[in-house]
N, CA, C and O atoms as CSV, one atom per row, in Angstrom:
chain,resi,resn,atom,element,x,y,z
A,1,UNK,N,N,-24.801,96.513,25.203
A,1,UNK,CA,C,-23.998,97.656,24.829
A,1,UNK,C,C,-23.413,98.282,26.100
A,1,UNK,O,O,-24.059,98.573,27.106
A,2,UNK,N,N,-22.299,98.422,25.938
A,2,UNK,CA,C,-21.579,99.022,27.530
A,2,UNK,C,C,-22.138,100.533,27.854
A,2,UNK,O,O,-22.475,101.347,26.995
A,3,UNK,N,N,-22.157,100.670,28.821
A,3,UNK,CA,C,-23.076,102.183,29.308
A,3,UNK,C,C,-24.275,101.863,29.326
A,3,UNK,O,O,-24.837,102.551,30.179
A,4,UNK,N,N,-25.004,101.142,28.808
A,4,UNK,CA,C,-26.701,101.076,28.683
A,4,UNK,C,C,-27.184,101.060,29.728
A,4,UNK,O,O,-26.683,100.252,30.510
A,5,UNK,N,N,-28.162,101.773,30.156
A,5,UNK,CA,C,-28.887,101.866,31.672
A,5,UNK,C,C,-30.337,101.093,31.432
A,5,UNK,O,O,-30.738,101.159,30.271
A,6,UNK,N,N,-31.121,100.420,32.303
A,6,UNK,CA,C,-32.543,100.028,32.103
A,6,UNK,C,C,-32.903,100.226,33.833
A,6,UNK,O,O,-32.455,99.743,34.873
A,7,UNK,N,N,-33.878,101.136,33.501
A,7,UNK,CA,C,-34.593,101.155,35.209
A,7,UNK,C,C,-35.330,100.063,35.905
A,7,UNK,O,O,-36.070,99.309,35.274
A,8,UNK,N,N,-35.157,99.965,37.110
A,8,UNK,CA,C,-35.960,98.513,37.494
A,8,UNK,C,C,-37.335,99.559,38.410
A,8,UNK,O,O,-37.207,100.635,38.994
A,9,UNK,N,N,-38.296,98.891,38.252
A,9,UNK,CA,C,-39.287,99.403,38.953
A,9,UNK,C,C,-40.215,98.730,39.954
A,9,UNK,O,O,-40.758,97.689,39.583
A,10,UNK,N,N,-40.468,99.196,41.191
A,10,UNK,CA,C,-41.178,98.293,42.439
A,10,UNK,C,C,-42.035,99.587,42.898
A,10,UNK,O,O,-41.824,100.779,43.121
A,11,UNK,N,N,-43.459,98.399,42.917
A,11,UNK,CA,C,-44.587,99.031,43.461
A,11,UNK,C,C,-45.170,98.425,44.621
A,11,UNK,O,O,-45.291,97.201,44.682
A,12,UNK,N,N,-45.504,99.108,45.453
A,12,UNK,CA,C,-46.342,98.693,46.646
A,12,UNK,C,C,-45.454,97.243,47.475
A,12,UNK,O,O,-44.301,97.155,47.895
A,13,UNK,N,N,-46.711,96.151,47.452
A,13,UNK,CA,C,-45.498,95.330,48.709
A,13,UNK,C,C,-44.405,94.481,47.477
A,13,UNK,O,O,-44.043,93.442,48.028
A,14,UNK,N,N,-43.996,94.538,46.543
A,14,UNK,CA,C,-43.144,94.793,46.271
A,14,UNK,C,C,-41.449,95.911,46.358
A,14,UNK,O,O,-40.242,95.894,46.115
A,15,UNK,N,N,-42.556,96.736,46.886
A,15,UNK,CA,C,-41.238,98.282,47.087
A,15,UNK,C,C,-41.203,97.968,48.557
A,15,UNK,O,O,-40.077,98.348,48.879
A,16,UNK,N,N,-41.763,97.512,49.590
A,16,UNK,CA,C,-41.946,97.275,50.764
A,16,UNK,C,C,-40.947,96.092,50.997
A,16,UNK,O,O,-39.949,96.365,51.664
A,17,UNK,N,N,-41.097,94.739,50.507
A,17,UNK,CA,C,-40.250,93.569,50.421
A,17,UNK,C,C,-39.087,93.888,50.196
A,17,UNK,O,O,-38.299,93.268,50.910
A,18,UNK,N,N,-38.467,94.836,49.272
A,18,UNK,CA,C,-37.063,95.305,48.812
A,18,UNK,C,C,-36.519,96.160,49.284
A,18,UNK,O,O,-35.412,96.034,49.808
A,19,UNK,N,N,-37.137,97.197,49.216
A,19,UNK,CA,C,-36.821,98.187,50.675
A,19,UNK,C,C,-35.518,98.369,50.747
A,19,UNK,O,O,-34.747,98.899,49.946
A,20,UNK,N,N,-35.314,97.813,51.928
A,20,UNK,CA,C,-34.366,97.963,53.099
A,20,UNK,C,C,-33.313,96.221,52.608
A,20,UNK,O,O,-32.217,96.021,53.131
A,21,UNK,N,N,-33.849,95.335,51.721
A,21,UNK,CA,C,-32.809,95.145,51.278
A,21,UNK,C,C,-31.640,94.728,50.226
A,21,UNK,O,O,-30.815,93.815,50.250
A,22,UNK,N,N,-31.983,96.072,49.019
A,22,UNK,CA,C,-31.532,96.440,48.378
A,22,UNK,C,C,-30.352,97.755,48.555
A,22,UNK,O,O,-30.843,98.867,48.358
A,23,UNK,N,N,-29.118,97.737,48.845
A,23,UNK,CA,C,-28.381,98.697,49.289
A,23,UNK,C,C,-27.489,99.428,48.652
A,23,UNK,O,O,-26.546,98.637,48.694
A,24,UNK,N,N,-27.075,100.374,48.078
A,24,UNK,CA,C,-26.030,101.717,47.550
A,24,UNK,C,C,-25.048,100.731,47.314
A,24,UNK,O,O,-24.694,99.970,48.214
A,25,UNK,N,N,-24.479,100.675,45.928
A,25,UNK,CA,C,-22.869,100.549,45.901
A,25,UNK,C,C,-23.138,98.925,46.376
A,25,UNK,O,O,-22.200,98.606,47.106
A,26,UNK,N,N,-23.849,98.088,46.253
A,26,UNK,CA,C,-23.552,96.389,46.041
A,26,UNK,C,C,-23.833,96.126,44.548
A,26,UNK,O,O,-24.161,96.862,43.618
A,27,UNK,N,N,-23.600,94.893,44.654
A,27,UNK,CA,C,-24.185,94.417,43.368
A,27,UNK,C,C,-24.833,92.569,43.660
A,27,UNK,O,O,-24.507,91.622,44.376
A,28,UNK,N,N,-25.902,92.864,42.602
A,28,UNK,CA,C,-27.108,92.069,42.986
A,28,UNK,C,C,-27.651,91.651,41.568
A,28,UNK,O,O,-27.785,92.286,40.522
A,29,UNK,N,N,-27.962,90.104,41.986
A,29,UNK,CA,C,-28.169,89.706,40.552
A,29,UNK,C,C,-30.037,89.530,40.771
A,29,UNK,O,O,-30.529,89.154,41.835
A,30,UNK,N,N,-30.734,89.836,39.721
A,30,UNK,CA,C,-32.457,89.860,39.654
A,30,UNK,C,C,-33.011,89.192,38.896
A,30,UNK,O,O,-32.369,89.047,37.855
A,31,UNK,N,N,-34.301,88.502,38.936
A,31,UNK,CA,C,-34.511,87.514,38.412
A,31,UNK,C,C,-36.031,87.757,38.713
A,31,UNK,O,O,-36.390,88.406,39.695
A,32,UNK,N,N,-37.046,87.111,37.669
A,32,UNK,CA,C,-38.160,86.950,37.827
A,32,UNK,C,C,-39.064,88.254,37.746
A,32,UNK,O,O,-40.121,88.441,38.349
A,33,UNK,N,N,-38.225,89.373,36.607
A,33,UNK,CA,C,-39.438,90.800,36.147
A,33,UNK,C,C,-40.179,90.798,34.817
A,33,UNK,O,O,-40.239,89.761,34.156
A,34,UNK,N,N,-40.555,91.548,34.544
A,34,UNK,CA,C,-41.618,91.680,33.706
A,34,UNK,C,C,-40.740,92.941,32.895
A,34,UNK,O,O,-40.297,93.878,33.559
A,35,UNK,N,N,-40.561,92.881,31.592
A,35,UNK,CA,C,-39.784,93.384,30.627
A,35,UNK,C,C,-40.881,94.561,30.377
A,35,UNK,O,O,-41.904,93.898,30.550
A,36,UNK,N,N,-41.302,95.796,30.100
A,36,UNK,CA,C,-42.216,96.553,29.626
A,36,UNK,C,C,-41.741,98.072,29.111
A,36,UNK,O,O,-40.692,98.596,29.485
A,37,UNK,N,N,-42.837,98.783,28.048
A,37,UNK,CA,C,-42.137,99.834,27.431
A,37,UNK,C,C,-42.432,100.550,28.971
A,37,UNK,O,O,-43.246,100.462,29.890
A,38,UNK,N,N,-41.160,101.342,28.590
A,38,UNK,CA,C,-40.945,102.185,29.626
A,38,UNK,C,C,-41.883,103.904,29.154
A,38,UNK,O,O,-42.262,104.187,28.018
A,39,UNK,N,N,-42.053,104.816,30.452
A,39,UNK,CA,C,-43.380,105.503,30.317
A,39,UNK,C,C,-42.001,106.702,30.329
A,39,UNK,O,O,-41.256,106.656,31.308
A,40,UNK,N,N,-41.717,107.727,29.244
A,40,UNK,CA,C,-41.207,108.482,29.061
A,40,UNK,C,C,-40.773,109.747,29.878
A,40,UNK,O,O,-39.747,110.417,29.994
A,41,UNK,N,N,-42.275,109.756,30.480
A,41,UNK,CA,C,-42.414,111.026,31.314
A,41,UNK,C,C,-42.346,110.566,32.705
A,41,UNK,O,O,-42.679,111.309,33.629
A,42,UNK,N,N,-42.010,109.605,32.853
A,42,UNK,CA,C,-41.289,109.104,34.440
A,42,UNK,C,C,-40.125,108.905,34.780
A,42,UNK,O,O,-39.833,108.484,35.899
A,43,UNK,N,N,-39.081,109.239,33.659
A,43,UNK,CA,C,-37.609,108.341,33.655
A,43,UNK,C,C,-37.133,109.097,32.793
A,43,UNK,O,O,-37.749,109.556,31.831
A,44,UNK,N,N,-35.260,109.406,33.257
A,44,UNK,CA,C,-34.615,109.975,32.471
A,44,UNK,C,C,-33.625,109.428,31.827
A,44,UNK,O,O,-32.752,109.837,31.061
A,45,UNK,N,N,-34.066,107.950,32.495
A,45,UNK,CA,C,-32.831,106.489,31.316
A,45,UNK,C,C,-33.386,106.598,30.687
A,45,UNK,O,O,-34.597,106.799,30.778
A,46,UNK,N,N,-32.228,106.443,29.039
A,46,UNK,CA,C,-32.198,106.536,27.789
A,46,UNK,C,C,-32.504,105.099,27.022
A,46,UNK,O,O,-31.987,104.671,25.990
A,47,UNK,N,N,-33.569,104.464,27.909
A,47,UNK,CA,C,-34.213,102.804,27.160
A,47,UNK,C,C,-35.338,103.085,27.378
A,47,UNK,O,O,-36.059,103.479,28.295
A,48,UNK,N,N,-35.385,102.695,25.934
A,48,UNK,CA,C,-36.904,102.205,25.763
A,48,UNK,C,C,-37.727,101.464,26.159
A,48,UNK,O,O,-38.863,101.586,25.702
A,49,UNK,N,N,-37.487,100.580,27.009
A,49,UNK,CA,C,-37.850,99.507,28.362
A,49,UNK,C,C,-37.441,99.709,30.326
A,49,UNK,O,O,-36.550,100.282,30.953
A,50,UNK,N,N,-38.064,99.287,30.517
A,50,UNK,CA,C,-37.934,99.113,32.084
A,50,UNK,C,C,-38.622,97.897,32.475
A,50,UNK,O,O,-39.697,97.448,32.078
A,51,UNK,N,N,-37.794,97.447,33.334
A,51,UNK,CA,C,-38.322,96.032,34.176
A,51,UNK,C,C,-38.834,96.062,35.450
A,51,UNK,O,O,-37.978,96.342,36.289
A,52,UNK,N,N,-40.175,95.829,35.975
A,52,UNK,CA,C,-40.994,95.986,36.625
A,52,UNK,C,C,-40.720,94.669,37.604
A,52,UNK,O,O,-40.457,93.560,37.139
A,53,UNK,N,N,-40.815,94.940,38.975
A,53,UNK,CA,C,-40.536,93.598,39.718
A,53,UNK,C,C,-41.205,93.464,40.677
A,53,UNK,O,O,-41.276,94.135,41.707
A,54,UNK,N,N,-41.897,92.274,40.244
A,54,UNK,CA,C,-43.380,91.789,41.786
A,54,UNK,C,C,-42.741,91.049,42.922
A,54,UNK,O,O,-41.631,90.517,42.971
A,55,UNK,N,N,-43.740,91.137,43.878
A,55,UNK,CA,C,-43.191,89.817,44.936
A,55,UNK,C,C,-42.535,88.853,44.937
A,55,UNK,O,O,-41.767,88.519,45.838
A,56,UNK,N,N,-42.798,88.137,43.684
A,56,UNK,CA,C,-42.377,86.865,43.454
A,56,UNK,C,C,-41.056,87.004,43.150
A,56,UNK,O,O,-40.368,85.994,43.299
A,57,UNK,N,N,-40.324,88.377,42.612
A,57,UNK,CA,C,-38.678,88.362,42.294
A,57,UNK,C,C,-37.982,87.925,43.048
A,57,UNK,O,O,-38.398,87.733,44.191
A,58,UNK,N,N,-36.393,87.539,42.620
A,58,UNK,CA,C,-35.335,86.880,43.116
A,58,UNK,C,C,-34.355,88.275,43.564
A,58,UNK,O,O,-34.140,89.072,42.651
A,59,UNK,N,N,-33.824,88.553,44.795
A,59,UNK,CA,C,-32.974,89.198,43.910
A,59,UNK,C,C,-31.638,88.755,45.450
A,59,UNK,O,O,-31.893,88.383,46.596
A,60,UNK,N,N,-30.510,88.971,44.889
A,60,UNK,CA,C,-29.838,87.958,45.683
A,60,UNK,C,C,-28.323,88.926,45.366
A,60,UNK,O,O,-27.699,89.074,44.315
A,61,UNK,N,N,-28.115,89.385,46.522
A,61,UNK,CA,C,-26.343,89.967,46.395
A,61,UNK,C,C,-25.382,88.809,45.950
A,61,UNK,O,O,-25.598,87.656,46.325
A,62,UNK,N,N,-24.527,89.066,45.303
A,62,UNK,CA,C,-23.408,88.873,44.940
A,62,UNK,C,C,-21.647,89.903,45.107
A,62,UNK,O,O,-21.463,91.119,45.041
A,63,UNK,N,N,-20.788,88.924,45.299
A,63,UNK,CA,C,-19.624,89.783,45.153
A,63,UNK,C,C,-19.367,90.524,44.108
A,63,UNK,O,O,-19.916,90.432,43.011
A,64,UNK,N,N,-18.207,91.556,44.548
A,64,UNK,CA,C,-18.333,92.498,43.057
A,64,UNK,C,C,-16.874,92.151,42.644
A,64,UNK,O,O,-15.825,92.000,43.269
A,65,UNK,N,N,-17.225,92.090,41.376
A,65,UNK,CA,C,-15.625,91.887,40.802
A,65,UNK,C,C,-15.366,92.502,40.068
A,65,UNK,O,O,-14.674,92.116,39.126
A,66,UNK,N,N,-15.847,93.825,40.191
A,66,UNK,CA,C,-15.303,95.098,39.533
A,66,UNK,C,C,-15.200,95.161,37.760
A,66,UNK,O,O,-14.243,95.601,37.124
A,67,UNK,N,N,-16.262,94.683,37.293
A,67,UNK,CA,C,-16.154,94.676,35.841
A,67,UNK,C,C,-17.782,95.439,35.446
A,67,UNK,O,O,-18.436,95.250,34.420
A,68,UNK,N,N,-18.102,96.239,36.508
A,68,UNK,CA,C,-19.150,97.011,36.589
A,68,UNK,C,C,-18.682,98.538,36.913
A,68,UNK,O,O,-18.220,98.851,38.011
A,69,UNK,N,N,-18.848,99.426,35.868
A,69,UNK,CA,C,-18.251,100.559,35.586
A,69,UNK,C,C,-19.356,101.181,36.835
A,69,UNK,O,O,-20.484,100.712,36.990
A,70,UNK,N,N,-18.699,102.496,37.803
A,70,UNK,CA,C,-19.324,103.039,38.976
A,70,UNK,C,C,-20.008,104.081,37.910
A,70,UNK,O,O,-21.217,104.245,38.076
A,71,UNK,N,N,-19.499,104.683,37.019
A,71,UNK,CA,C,-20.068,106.288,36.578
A,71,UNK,C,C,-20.201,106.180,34.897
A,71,UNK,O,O,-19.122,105.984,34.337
A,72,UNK,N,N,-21.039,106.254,34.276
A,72,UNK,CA,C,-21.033,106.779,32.928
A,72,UNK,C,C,-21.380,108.380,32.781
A,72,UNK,O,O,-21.862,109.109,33.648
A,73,UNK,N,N,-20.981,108.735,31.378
A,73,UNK,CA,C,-20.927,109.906,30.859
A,73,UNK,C,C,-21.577,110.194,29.517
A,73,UNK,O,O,-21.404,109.363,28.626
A,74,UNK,N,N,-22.352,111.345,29.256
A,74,UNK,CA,C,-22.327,111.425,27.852
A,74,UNK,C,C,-21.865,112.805,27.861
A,74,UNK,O,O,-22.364,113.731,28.500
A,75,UNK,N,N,-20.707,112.852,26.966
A,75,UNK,CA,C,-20.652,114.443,26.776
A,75,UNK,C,C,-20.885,115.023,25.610
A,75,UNK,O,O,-20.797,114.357,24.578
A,76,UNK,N,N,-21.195,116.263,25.586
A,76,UNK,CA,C,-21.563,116.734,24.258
A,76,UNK,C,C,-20.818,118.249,23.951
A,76,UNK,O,O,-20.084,118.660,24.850
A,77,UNK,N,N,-20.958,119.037,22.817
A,77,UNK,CA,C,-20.226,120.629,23.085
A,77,UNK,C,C,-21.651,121.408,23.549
A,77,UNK,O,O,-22.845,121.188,23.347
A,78,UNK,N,N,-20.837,122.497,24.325
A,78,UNK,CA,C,-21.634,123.300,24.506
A,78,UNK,C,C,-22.993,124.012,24.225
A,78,UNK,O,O,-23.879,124.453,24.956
A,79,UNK,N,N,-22.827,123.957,23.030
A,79,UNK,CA,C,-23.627,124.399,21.433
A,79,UNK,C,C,-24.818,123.140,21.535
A,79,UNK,O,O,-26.014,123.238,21.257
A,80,UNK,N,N,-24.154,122.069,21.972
A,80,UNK,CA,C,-26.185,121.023,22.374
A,80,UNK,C,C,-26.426,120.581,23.441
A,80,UNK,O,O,-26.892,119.467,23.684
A,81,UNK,N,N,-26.074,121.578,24.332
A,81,UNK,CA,C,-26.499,121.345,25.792
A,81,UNK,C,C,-27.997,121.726,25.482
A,81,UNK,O,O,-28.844,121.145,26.159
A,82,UNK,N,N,-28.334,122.447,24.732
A,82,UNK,CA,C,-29.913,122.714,24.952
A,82,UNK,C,C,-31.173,121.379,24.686
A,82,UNK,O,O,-32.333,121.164,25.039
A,83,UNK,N,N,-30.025,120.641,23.779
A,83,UNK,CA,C,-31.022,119.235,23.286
A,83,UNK,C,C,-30.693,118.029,23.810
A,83,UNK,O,O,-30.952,116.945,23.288
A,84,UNK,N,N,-30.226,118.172,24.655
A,84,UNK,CA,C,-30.157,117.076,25.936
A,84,UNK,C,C,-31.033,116.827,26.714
A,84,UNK,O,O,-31.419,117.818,27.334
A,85,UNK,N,N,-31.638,115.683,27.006
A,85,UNK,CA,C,-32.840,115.422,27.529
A,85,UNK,C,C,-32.618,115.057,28.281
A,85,UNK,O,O,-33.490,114.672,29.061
């Protein structure tokens, strides 16, 4: 579905291995995570999943060919700004 966000998540020497080279504004194709329900009260993406990524992941830049939208939006009226999560 276009707009759909899913968080990727790295722990320990995983977050250490990726680090420094994973960078702002590339794009990068990933490979080799672990699909899991995502924990509500850690995340403000709107999926019900997050993908968790160990040592063993791939993850490998690629060129961008611009068919990757920079910004999504949801807007709503005024009147349900309060039930926005």
């Amino acid at each position: 579905m276009y707009g759909t966000q899913i968080e990727a998540t790295f722990f320990n020497k995983s977050a250490e291995k990726f680090d420094e080279k994973i960078v702002e504004n590339k794009v990068y194709l990933f490979s080799n995570g672990c699909v899991k329900m995502a924990n509500k009260k850690f995340t403000s993406v709107k999926n019900d999943f997050c993908v968790v990524f160990e040592e063993n992941a791939q993850i490998v830049e690629v060129p961008d060919d611009g068919s990757i939208a920079a910004q999504a939006f949801e807007f709503c009226d005024i009147k349900g700004i309060l039930d926005v999560s």
